[in-house]
C-alpha positions in Angstrom: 0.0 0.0 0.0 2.4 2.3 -1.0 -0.6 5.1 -2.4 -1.3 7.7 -0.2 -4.5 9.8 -0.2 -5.3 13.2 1.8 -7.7 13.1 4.1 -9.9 15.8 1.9 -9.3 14.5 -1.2 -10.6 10.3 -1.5 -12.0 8.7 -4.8 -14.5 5.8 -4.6 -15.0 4.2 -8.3 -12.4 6.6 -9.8 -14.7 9.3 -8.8 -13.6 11.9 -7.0 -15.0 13.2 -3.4 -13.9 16.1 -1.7 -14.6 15.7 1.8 -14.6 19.7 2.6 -17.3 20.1 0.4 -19.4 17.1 1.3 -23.1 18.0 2.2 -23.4 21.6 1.5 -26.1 21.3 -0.7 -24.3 23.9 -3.2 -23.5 22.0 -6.6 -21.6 23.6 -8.9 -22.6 21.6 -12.5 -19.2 22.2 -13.9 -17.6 20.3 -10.7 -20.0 17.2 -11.6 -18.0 14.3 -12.7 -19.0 13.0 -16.6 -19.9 9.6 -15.4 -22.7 11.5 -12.8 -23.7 14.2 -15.0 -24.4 11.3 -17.9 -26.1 9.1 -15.3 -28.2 12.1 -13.9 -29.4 13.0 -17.2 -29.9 9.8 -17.8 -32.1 9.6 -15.3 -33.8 12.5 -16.6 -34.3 11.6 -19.8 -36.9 9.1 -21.7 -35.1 6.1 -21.3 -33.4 6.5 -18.0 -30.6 3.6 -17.2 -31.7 0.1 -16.2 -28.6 -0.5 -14.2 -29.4 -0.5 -10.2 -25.6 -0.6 -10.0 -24.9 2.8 -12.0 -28.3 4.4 -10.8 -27.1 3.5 -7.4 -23.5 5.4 -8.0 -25.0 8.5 -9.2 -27.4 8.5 -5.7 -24.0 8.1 -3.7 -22.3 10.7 -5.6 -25.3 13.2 -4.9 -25.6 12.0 -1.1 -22.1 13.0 -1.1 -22.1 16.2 -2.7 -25.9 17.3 -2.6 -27.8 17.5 0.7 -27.7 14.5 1.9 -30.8 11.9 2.4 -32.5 15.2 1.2 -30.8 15.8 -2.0 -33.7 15.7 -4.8 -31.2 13.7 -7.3 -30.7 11.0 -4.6 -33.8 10.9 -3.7 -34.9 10.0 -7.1 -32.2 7.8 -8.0 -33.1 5.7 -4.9 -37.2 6.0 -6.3 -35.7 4.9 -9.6 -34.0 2.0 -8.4 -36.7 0.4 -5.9 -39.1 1.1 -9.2 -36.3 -1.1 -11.0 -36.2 -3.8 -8.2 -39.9 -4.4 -7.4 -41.2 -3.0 -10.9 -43.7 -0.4 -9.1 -44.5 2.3 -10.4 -42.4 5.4 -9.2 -43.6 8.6 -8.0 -44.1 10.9 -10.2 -44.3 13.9 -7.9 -40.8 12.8 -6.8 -39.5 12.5 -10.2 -41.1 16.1 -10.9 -38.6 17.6 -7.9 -36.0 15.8 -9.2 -36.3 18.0 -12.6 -36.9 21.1 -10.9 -33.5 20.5 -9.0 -31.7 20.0 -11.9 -32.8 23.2 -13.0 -31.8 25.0 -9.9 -28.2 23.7 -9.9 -27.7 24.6 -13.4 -28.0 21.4 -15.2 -30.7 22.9 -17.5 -32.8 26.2 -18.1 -35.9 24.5 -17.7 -37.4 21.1 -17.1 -38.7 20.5 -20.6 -34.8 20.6 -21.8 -34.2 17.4 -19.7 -36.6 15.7 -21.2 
């Protein structure tokens, strides 16, 4: 184990976190990974991704980096995956926050673009 990492600066899936910044519910779009930001949309789009496994890394990301357990984009990337696992139907009002989240971090200028 000869790889060192700082304390504030640790990468889970080649992705990186920054600890300082964890939970402050202040996402700057241009500090989004690729991998999230393609997920995310993804997840906003018409055919959202049938993966649990990448769904699930794109909640973590935005647990990490969002607000937490109340970070719309978690929040719906959980929805999305227990609609994948038990093939309920998801919430729609849910999926609704989601896009206007998305459009009040920057990732769009308004929810019809996402879709």
């Amino acid at each position: 184990m000869s790889q060192q990492q700082r304390p504030n600066d640790v990468s889970i899936d080649d992705i990186p976190v920054d600890v300082s910044n964890t939970q402050s519910g202040k996402v700057d779009p241009a500090e989004v990974p690729e991998e999230i930001r393609s997920i995310t949309r993804g997840l906003a789009s018409e055919q959202p991704p049938t993966n649990p496994l990448v769904v699930l890394k794109a909640a973590r990301w935005w647990y990490i980096h969002g607000k937490g357990g109340t970070d719309p984009a978690f929040q719906w990337a959980v929805e999305w995956v227990r609609h994948l696992a038990t093939d309920t139907p998801s919430d729609v009002d849910q999926f609704d926050a989601f896009l206007e989240y998305l459009v009040t971090v920057g990732f769009a200028d308004e929810t019809k673009s996402l879709r």
